[in-house]
C-alpha positions as CSV (number, residue, x, y, z in Angstrom):
1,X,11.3,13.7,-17.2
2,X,13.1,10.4,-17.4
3,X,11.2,9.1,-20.7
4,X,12.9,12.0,-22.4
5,X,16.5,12.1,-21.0
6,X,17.2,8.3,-18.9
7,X,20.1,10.6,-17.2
8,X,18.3,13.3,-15.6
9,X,19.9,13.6,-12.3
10,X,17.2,15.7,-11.2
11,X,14.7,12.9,-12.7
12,X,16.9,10.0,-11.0
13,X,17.2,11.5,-8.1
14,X,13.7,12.0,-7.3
15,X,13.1,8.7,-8.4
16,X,15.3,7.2,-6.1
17,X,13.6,9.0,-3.6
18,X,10.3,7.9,-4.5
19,X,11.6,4.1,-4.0
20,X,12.9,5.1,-1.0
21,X,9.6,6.9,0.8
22,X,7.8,3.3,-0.4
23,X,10.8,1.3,1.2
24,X,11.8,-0.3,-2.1
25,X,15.5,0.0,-1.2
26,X,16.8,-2.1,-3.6
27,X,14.9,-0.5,-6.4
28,X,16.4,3.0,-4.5
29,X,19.9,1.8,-4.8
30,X,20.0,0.7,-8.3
31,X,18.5,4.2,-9.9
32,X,20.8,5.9,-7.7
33,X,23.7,3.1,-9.3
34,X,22.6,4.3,-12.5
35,X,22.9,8.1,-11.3
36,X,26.2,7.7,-10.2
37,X,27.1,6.1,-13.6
38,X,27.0,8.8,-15.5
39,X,27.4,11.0,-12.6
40,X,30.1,10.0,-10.8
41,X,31.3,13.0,-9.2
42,X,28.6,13.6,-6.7
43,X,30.1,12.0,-3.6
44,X,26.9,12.4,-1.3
45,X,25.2,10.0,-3.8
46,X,27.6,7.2,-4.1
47,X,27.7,7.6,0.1
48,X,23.8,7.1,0.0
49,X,23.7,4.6,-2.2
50,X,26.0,2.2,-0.1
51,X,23.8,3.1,2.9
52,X,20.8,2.0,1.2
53,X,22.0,-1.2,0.6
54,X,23.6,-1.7,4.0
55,X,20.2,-1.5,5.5
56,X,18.6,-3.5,2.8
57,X,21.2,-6.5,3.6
58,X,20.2,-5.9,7.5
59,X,16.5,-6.6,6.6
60,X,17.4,-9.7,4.7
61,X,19.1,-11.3,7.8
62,X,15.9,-10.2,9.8
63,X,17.7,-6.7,11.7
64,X,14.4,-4.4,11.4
65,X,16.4,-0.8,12.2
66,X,19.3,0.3,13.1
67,X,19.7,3.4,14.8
68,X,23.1,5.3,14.4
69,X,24.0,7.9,16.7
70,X,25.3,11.7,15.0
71,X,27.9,13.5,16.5
């Protein structure tokens, strides 16, 4: 999908998920970067996409998981 048209969203998106179910987070955040910059208005992306690398920068200093809490 992606070899013919680099800004699929539906093609980024399931790549960035695919990254994500292997726990490549920084290889999730930057396809979902590259979604967001040519897609900028999806919001929920952009939110994800800081999310991911908040809990990549929590494994580089050695925090395994975080659990948040939903009201």
């Amino acid at each position: 999908m992606l070899s013919e048209n680099p800004d699929n969203p539906t093609g980024l998106l399931a790549l960035a998920n695919e990254y994500g179910k292997a726990g490549r987070d920084e290889d999730e955040a930057a396809v979902l970067d590259r979604y967001v910059a040519t897609h900028d208005y999806e919001r929920t992306v952009r939110q994800r996409t800081s999310y991911i690398r908040f809990r990549a920068s929590l494994t580089e200093h050695g925090v395994e998981r975080v659990e948040v809490a939903s009201a």
